[in-house]
Structure formats: C-alpha cells, structure tokens
C-alpha positions in Angstrom: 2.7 -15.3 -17.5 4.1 -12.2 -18.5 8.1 -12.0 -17.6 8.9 -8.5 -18.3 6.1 -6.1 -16.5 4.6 -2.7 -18.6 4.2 0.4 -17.0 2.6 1.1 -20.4 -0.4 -1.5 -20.2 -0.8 -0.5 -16.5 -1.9 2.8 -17.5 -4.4 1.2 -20.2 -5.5 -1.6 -18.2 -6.2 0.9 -15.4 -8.3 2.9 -17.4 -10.2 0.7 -18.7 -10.7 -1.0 -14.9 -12.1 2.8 -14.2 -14.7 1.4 -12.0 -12.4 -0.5 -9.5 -10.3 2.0 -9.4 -13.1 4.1 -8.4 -14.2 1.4 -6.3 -10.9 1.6 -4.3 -10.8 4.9 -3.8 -14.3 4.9 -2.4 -13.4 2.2 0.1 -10.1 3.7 1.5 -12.1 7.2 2.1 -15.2 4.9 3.9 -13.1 3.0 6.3 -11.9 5.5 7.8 -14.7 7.8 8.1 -14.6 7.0 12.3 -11.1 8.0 12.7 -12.1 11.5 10.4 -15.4 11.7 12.8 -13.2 10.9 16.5 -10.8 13.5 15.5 -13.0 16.3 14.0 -15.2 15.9 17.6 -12.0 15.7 19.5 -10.5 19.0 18.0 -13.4 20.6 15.7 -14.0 23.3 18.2 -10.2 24.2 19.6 -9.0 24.1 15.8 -11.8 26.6 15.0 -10.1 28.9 17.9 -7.0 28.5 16.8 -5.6 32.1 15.5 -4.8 32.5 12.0 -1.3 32.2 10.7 1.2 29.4 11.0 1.8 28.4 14.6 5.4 28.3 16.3 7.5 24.9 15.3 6.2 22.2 17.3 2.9 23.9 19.0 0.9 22.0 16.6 1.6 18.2 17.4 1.6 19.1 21.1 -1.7 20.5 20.4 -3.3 17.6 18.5 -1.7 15.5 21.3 -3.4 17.3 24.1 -6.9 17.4 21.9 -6.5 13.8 21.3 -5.5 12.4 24.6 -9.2 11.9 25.7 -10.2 10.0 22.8 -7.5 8.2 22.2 -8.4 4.5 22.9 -11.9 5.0 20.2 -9.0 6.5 18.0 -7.0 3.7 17.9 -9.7 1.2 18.0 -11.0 3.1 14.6 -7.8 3.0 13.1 -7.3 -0.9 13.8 -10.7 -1.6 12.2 -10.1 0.7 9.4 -6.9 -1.0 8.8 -8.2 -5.1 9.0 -11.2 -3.8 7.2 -8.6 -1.9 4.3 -6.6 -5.1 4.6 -9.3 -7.5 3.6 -10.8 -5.4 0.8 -7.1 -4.9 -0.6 -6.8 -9.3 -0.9 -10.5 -9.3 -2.1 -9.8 -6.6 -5.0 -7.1 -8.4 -6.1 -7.8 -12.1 -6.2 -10.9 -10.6 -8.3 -8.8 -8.0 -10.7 -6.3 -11.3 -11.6 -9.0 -13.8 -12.4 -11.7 -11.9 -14.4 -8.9 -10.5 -16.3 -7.6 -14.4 -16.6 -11.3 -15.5 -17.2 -12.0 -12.4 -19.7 -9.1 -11.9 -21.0 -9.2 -8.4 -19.9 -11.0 -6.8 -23.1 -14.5 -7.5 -22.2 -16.3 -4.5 -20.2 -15.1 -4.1 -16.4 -18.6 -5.4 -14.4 -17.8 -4.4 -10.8 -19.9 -7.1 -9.4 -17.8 -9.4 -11.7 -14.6 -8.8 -10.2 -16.2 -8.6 -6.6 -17.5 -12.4 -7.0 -14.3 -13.7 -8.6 -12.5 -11.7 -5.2 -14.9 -13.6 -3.1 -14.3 -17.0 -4.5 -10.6 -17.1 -4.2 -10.1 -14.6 -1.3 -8.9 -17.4 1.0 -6.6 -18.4 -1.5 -4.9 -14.8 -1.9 -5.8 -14.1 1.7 -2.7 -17.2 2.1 -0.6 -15.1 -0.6 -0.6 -12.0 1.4 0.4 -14.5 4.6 3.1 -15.9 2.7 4.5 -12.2 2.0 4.6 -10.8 5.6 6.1 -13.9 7.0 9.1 -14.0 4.1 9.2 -10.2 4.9 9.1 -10.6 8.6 11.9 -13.1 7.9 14.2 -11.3 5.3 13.9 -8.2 8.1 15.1 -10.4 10.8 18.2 -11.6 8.7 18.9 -7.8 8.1 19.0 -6.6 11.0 19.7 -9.5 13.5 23.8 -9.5 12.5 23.6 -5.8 12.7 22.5 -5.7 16.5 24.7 -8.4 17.3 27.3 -6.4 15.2 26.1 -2.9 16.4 28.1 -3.1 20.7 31.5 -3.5 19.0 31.2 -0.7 16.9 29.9 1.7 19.7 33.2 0.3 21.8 35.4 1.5 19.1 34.0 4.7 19.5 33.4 6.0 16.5 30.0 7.5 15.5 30.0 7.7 12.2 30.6 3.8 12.1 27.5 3.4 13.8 25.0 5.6 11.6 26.5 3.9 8.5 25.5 0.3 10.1 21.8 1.9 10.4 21.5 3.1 7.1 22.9 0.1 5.5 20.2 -1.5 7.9 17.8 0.6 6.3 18.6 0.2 2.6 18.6 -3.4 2.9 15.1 -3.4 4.6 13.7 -1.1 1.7 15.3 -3.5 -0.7 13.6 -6.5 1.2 10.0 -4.5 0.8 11.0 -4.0 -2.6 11.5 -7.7 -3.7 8.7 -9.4 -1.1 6.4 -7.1 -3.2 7.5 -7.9 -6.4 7.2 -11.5 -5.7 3.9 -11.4 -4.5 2.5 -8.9 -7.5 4.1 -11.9 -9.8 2.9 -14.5 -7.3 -0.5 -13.2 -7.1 -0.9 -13.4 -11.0 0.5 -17.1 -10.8 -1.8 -18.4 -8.7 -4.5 -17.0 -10.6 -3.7 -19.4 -13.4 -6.0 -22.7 -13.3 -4.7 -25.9 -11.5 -2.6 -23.6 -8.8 -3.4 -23.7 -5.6 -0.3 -23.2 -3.5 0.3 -19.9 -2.1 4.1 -20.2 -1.0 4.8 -22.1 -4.5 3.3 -19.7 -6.2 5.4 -16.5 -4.4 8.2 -18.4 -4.5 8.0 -18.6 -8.6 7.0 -14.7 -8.2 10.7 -14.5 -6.4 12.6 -16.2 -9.1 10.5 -14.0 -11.9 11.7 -11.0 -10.0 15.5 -12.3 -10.0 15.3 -12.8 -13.8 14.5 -9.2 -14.4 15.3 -6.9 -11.1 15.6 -3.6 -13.4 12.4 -3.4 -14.9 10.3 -5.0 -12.2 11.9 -2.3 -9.7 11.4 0.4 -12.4 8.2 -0.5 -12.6 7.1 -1.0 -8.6 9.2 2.6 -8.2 6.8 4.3 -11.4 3.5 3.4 -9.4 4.1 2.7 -6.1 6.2 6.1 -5.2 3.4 8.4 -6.3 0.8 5.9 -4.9 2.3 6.6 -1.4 2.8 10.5 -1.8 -0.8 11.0 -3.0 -2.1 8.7 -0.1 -0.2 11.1 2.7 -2.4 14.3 1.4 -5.7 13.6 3.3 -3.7 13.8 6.2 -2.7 17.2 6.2 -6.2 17.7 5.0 -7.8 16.3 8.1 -5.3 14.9 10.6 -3.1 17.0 11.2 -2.5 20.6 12.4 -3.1 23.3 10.1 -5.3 21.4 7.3 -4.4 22.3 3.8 -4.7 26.1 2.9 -7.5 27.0 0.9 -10.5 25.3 3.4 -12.5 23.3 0.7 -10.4 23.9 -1.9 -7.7 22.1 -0.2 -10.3 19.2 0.8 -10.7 18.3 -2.8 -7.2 18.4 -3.4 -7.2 15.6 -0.9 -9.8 14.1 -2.5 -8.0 14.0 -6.2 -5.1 12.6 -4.8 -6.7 9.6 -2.7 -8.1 9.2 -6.5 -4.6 9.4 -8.1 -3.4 6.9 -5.4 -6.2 4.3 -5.6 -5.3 4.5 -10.0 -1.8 4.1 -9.2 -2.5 0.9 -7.0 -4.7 -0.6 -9.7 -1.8 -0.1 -12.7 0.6 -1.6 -10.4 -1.1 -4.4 -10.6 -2.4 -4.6 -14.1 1.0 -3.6 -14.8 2.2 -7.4 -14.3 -0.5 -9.0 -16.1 0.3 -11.6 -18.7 0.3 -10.5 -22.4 -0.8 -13.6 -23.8 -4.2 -15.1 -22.2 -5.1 -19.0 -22.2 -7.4 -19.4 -20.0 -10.9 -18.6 -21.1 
C-alpha cells in the first residue's frame, strides 16, 4: 500500500480507466432520469410561459415551489431511489476499480465487465466499508457538536452575538474537517481491504485512519485537488434542469451540463486511483 497518495497517477490511471469513468457518468445521468421527467411534467408548460429576462429576486424558488407542490411525494420518492440506487452503484464501482487494479496490476486493458464482476464479488464487503464510514462520521459529528449545544445556552446568556456565531462556525469547520478525514480513511481503507487475506471492514478503515494521520498534508491536498471540482461540476445540471431559469443558451447550456457531470464522474475515478498502491503483489 501506497503511503503518500498522487494526484499525478490519478490523472493517468483515470485515463486509462476511460470506460468507468464513462460508465459513471452514464449511471449518475440514468438514475435520475424520473426526477428530470416529474419536474419537466410538473413545470414544462409554466416555464415555457414564463417571460424572457431574469425574474425579480426570489420569484423563481416560489415558482418552482408552487409548480412542484402537486408532485411532490413522486418527487421525493424519485429522488430517494435515485439516491439508494447511486449509493449502491458507487460501493459496486469501487470494490471493482480496487481489485482488478490489485488483480491486474492496473496496466492490462480496462474490461468494463471485468471490473463490474470483481464489484459484484466483494460488494458486501465494501458495502460494510461504506457502513463503517457513516457510523465513525455520524459519531465524530456527534462529538463536535454535542459540547457545543450543551455549551451554546451560556453563551446566549452572556449576551453577546458574536460569541455565538463564532461557536457555529467553529462547529462547522470541525464537521468539514471530520468529512475530510472519514473520507480519507475510507479511500485508504477501501484499498486495504482490497489486499488478499482482509476481510474486516472496521480494521481495515481504521488502518486507512492511521495512514491519513501519517501524512494529513498531502492526503488533504489531494482529496481537495479532486473532490472540490468533482462537487462544482456535479451542481451544473441543476441549474440546467432543476432549477429556475435553466442555463442560458437552451441546448447549448444542456451540454455544458452534460461536460461537466463528465468532468465530475473523471474527478471521482482519479480520486480514487489517486491512492492506489505503487508497487503491486498480488497477481
């Protein structure tokens, strides 16, 4: 195992795993084809009516609320499904990704149906991994912010304001350091418990943990490199087709959409190729 991650061999690996990657960006457009269909036959019609120009400063949520209000349980129902169904191909893509690169060695040609199997066979297995993550999340959240409500009444008695936002963003930095590090250790983790003769999720996360401790700055640099630009590509196709006014341009601003679900989807694979080990044994 790797202990120092490389943004650098991301990018190649990714490249060279062009087919998941497109394989991933195919899926996260597919699974939420429903919510794309319940909102376009919600609010296909009124947004067609709508007149040309910006609107004023908060007419367009309370439009998409009132347009929406009808549907909203099929909505939600769509999104829930999309997200489990997201969810499970996300643990599937990566149990396969780390063990055909451990079983290949990651030079041979990417075969799609390859990785897929390998994702099938251990998906329970990293299906545990991803378990292991929300709970030490869900716990390392709790720790945050549990002395800080406890902490928060005597503030507020003392009057002061200012005492009180600081408390909430020092709540918040220490939650977004917590994502940070349960992610790191389950990127590490997950390539860990890919090696042969491990089977335990929590060991293996908790080894990812101590990996992350021994080199913070570069694992964060690298998490911050893909995952940053992952997330800001992923929040285009909203404007282009969830929210009021889509992107200017009509079609044009479609495909821009469509490019940067693409960009995101690469991003997520060199993440994790980016923490693969340099030096293979297993064959």
């Amino acid at each position: 195992m790797s202990k120092r991650p490389s943004p650098a061999a991301g990018l190649r690996h990714a490249a060279h795993f062009r087919k998941l990657v497109f394989a991933v960006w195919l899926a996260s457009v597919v699974v939420f084809l429903p919510v794309q269909v319940v909102v376009q036959y919600a609010t296909g019609t009124a947004r067609a009516n709508l007149p040309d120009g910006p609107l004023p400063p908060g007419d367009e949520l309370l439009i998409l609320f009132e347009l929406l209000g009808p549907v909203i349980v099929p909505l939600v129902l769509a999104l829930i499904g999309g997200a489990v169904t997201l969810f499970a191909w996300s643990v599937l893509w990566h149990a396969g990704t780390v063990r055909w690169y451990l079983w290949t060695g990651g030079s041979a040609p990417v075969r799609l149906a390859e990785v897929v199997g390998h994702g099938v066979v251990w998906w329970w297995r990293y299906l545990r991994l991803a378990l292991t993550a929300a709970a030490m999340l869900a716990l390392a959240l709790v720790t945050v912010w549990l002395p800080l409500d406890l902490l928060m009444p005597r503030v507020e008695t003392v009057g002061s304001a200012g005492r009180v936002v600081a408390l909430l963003w020092v709540g918040v930095g220490a939650s977004l350091l917590a994502v940070a590090v349960c992610w790191l250790a389950t990127l590490r983790g997950a390539w860990l418990l890919g090696e042969a003769g491990r089977r335990s999720a929590i060991v293996a996360w908790l080894r990812g943990l101590v990996g992350t401790a021994r080199s913070p700055v570069r694992s964060g640099f690298t998490l911050a490199l893909w995952a940053v630009p992952a997330l800001l590509f992923q929040t285009l196709p909203l404007s282009a087709g969830l929210v009021l006014p889509p992107l200017p341009g009509g079609g044009a601003g479609r495909l821009v959409a469509v490019l940067a679900t693409f960009l995101a989807a690469f991003c997520w694979v060199g993440l994790l190729l980016s923490f693969a080990p340099k030096d293979i044994s297993e064959k």
